[in-house]
C-alpha positions as CSV (number, residue, x, y, z in Angstrom):
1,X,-2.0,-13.3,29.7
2,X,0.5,-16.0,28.4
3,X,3.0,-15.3,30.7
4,X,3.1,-17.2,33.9
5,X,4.3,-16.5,37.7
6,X,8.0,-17.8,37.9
7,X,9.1,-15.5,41.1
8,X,9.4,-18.2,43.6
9,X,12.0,-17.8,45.2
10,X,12.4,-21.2,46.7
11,X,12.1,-22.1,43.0
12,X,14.9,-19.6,41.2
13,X,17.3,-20.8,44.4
14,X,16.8,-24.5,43.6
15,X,17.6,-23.6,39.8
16,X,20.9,-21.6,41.0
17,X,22.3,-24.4,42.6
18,X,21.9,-26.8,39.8
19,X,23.5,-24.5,37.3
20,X,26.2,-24.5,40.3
21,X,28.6,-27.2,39.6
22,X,29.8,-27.5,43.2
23,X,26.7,-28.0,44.3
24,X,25.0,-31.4,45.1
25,X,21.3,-30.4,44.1
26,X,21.0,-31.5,40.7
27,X,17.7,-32.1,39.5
28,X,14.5,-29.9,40.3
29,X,10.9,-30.3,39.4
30,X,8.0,-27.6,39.3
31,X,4.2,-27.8,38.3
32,X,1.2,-25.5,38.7
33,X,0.2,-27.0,42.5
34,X,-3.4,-26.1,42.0
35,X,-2.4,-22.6,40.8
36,X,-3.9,-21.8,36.8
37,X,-0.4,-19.6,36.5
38,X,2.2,-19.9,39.3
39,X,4.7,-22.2,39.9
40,X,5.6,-24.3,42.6
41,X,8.8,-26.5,43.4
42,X,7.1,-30.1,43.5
43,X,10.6,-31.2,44.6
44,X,14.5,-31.4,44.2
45,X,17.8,-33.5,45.2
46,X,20.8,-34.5,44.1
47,X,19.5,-38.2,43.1
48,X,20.2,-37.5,39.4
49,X,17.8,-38.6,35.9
50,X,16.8,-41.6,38.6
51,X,15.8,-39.9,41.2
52,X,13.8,-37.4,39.2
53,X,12.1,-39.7,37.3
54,X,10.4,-41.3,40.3
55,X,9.3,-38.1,41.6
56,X,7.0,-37.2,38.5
57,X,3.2,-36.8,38.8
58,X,0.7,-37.4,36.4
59,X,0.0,-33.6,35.9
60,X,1.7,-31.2,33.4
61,X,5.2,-30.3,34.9
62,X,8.5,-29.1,33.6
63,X,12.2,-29.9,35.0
64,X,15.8,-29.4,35.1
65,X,19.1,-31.8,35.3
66,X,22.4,-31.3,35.4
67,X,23.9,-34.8,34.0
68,X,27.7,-35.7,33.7
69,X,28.7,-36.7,30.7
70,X,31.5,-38.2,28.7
71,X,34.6,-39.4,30.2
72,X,35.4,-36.5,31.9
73,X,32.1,-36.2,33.3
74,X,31.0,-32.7,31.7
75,X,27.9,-31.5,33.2
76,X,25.2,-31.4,31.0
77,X,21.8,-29.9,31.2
78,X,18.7,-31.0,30.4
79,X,14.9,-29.3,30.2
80,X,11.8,-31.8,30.7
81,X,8.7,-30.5,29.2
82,X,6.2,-33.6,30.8
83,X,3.0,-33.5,29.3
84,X,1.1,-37.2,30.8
85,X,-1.2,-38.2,27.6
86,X,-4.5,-38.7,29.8
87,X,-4.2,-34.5,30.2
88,X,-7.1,-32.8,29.3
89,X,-7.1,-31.0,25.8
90,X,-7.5,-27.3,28.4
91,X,-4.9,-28.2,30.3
92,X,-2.5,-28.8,27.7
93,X,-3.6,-25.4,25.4
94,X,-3.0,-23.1,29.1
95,X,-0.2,-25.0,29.7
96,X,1.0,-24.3,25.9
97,X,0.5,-20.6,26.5
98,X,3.0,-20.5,29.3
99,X,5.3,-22.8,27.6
100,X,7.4,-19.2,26.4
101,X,7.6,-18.2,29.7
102,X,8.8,-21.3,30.8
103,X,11.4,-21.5,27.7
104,X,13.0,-18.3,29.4
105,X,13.0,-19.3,32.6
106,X,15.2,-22.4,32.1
107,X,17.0,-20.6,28.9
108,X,20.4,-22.5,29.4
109,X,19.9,-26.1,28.6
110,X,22.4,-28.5,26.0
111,X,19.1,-30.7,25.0
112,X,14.9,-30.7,25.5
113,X,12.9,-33.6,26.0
114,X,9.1,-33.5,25.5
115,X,8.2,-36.6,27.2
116,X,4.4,-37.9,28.1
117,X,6.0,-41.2,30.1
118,X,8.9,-41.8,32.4
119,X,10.2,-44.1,29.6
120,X,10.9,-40.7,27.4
121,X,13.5,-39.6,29.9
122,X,15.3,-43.0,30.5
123,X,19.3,-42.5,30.9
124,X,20.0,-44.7,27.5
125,X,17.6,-42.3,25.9
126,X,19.1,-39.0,27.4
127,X,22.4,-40.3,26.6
128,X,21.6,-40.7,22.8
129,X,20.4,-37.6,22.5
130,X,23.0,-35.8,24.4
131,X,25.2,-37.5,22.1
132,X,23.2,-36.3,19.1
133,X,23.1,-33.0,19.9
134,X,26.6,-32.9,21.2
135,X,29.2,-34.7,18.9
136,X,31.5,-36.2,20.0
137,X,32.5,-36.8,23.6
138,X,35.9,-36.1,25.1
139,X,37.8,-37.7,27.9
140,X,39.5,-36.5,30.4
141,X,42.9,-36.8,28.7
142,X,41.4,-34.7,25.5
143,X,40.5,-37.7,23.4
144,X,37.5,-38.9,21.5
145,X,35.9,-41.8,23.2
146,X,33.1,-41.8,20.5
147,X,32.2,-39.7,17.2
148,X,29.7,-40.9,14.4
149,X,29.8,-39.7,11.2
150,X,27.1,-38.9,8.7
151,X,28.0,-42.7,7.9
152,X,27.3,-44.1,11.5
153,X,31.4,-45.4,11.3
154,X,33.7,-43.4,14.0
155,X,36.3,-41.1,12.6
156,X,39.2,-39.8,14.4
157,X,40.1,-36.0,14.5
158,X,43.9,-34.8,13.7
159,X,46.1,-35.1,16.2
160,X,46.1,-30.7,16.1
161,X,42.0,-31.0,16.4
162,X,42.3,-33.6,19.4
163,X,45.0,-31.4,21.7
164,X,42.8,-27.8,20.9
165,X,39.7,-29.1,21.9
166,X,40.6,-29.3,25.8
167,X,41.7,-25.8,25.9
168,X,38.3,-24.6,23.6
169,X,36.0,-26.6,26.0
170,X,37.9,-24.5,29.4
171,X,37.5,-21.3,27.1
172,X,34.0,-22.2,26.5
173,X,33.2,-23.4,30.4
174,X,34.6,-19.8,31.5
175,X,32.6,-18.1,28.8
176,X,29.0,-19.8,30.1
177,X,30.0,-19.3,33.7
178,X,30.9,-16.1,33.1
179,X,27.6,-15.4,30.9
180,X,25.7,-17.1,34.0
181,X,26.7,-15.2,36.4
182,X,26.1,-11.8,34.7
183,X,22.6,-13.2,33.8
184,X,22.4,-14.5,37.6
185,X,22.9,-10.9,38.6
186,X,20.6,-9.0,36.1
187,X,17.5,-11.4,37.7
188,X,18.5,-10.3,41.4
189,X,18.6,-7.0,40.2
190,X,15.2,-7.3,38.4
191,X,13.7,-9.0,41.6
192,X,14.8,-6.4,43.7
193,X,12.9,-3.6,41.1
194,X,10.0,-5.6,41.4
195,X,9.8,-6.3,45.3
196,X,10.6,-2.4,45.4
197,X,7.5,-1.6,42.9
198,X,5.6,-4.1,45.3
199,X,6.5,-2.1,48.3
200,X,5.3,1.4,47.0
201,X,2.4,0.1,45.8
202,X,1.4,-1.3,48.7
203,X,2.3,1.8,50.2
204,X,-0.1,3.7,47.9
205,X,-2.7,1.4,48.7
206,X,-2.4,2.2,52.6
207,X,-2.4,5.3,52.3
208,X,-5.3,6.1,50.0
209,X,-7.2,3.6,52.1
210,X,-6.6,5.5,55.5
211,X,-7.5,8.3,53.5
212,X,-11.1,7.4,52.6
213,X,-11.5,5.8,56.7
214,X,-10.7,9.2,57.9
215,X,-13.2,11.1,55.2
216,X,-15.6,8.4,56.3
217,X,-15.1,9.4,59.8
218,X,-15.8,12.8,59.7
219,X,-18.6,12.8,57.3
220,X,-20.9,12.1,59.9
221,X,-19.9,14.8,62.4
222,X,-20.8,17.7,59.4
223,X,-23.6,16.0,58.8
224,X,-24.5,16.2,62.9
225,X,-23.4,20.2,62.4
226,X,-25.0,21.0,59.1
227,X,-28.4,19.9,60.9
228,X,-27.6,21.9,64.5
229,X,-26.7,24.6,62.7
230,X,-30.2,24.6,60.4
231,X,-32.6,23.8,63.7
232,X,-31.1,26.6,65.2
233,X,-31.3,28.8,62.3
234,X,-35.0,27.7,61.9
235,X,-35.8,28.3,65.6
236,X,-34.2,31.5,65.2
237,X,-36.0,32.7,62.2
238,X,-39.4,31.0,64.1
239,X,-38.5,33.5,66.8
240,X,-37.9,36.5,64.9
241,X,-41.6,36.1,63.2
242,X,-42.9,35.9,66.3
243,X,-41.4,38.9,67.5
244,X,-42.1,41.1,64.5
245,X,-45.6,40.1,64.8
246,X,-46.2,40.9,68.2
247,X,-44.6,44.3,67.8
248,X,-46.3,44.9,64.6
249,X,-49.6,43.9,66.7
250,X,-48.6,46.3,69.5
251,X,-47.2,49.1,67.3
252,X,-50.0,49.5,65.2
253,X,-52.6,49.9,67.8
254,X,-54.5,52.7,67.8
255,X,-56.6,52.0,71.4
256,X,-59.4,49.8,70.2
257,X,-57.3,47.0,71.5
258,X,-59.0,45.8,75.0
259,X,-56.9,44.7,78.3
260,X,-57.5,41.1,78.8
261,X,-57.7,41.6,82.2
262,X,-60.4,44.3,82.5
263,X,-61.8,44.2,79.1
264,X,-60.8,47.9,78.5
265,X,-59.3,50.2,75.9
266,X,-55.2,49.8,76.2
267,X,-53.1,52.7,75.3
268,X,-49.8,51.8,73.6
269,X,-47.7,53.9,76.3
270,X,-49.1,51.5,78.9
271,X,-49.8,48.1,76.6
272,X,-48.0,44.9,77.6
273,X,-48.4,42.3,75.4
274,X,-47.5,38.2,76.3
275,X,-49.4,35.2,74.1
276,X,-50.5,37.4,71.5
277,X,-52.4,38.8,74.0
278,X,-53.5,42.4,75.5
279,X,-52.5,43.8,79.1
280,X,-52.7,46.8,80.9
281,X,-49.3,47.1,82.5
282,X,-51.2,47.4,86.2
283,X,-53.4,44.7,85.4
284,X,-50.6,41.9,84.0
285,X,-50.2,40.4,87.6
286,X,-49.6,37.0,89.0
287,X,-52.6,35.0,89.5
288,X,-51.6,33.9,93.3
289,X,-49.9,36.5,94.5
290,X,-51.5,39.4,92.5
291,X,-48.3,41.1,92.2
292,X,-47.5,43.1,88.7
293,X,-45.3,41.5,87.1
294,X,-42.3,43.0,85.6
């Protein structure tokens, strides 16, 4: 229930280029787009900490920067939490819940700003904090352009601390890319799982639904048989009586049944009997032509 739906893919692209140093896309910004739980790319470029800024929305959205910093122009990353301060008190606790989700979805970051106005994410103010969280920054020739001490006065490193640092920011560099890419290729992977799981469901799903159409189908034709089959046994049955009582009738005759013809006694060797009733066999004749009928 707290998590929230991150599987955009215009969305995970967007955030693979920015972690892509060659790329020019460096700034991206998502929000809920009417959705209670999926996300939505609200909009990227290449416009820097500017450029985003004047694309925010007074709704609850979250974003991602890549900033150069320092001398040698480092790139930097930095997660926006933006939380307006006219959002509703729901808002803000659903939004809260999805907030771990979120975390893990932009998990490679050097600083996080939780800002409620455009003025929380202005470059001097990203810059500070940067440096604050960062140290000291180092040029392009491996020098420190600016350090502050628990003091607030710079302080120089040794000349052995200055010429290692270039050569543990490389080994670093190569360690996050490497780390990146790994991580880059366990998400494909794990998309791919899902769209797979996706697939059979839906798969399942077709099937059992074709399934119940063809039950449906033929339900009404053994209902149609079931009811032939039980008017013809009744008729049958209706039949039989019939017959058994008109033999029991003729069988049991001892010659005080009368001809319906002539009115007398009929002999069962010479008895024909039709309608439940009595014929000689010479007197059951057609009524036009007054021939005996066989």
């Amino acid at each position: 229930p707290g998590d929230c739906d991150l599987s955009n893919e215009e969305v995970v692209e967007v955030y693979r280029q920015i972690r892509d140093d060659t790329s020019d896309t460096n700034w991206m910004l998502i929000g809920y787009g009417g959705s209670k739980r999926t996300m939505s790319l609200y909009g990227s470029g290449s416009g820097g900490l500017s450029e985003f800024a004047q694309n925010l929305v007074r709704e609850i959205t979250y974003g991602y920067i890549r900033i150069p910093y320092g001398d040698n122009k480092q790139a930097k990353f930095v997660f926006v939490t933006y939380f307006p301060e006219d959002i509703s008190q729901i808002a803000r606790a659903r939004a809260n819940t999805h907030k771990p989700a979120i975390d893990r979805f932009f998990k490679i970051y050097n600083i996080q700003v939780n800002a409620s106005s455009p003025e929380d994410i202005a470059s001097d103010t990203i810059q500070n904090k940067l440096r604050a969280a960062g140290g000291a920054s180092y040029g392009s020739a491996g020098t420190i352009t600016s350090t502050s001490t628990a003091s607030g006065k710079a302080s120089a490193p040794s000349s052995q601390q200055a010429s290692s640092q270039p050569s543990q920011q490389t080994k670093l560099s190569e360690e996050r890319k490497k780390k990146e890419e790994e991580e880059r290729k366990r998400a494909l992977e794990e998309e791919k799982k899902k769209a797979e799981e996706e697939r059979k469901r839906a798969q399942e799903k077709k099937q059992e639904e074709e399934q119940k159409a063809k039950l449906a189908a033929q339900a009404p034709a053994k209902q149609v048989e079931s009811k032939g089959s039980s008017s013809s046994s009744s008729s049958l049955s209706a039949k039989m009586e019939k017959f058994t009582a008109q033999s029991t009738t003729g069988t049991t005759s001892t010659g005080n049944q009368k001809c319906t013809v002539c009115g007398k006694t009929v002999y069962l060797t010479e008895q024909i009997i039709a309608d439940e009733k009595v014929y000689h066999k010479s007197c059951f004749r057609c009524t036009h032509c007054k021939n005996i009928i066989k």
